[in-house]
C-alpha positions in Angstrom: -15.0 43.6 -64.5 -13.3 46.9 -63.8 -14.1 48.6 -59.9 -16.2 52.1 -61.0 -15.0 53.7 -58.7 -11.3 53.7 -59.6 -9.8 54.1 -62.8 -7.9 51.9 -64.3 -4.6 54.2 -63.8 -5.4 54.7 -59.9 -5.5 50.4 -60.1 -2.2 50.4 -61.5 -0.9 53.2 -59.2 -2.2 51.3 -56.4 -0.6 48.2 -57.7 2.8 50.0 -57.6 2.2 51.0 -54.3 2.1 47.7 -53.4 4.8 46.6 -55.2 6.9 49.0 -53.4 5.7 48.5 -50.3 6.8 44.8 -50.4 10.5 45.5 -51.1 12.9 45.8 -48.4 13.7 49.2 -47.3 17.3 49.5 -48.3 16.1 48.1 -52.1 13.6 51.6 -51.6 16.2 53.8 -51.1 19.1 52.5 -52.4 17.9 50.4 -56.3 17.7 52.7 -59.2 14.7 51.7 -60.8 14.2 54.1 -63.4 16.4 56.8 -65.7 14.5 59.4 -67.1 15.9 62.6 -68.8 19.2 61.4 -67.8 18.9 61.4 -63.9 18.3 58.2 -62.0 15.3 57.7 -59.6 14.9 54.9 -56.6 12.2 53.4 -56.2 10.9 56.3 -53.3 11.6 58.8 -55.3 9.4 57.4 -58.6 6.5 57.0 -55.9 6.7 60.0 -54.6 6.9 61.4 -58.0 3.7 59.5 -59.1 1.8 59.8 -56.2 2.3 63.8 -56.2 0.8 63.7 -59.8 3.8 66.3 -61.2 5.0 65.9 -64.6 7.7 64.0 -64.4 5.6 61.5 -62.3 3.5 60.9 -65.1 6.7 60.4 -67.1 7.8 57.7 -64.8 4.4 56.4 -64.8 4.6 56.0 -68.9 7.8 54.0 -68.5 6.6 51.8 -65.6 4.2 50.7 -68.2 6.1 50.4 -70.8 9.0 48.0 -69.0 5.5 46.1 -68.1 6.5 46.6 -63.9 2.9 47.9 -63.5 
C-alpha cells in the first residue's frame, strides 16, 4: 500500500537519497554514475541535480530508472 502522502517519485527520490547517502564520500565525489548529453555526472552532482527539480535533474531521474538504480 502506497504512503498518501508521498508520491511514488518523491519514494524513489528518497530512496536515492539514501542510496547515496550510504556510499563513501570519495565514491560521491569522485564515481561517474551517469552520462547524459555527453557530460559525465558523480553521484553529488545527479542529487543535487534531482533534488533541485531542474531539467536536467529530471533527465537523470529518467535514466536512474531506466538502469533500474532507483
Amino acid at each position: 500500500m502506497q504512503n498518501k502522502g508521498k508520491s511514488s517519485k518523491e519514494e524513489e527520490i528518497s530512496k536515492f537519497k539514501k542510496i547515496v547517502a550510504n556510499l563513501p564520500e570519495k565514491i560521491r565525489n569522485e564515481d561517474i554514475i551517469l552520462v547524459v548529453n555527453k557530460s559525465s555526472y558523480t553521484w553529488n552532482a545527479v542529487l543535487l541535480e534531482i533534488t533541485s527539480k531542474t531539467p536536467l535533474g529530471e533527465k537523470m531521474f529518467k535514466k536512474l530508472k531506466e538502469l533500474k538504480i532507483i
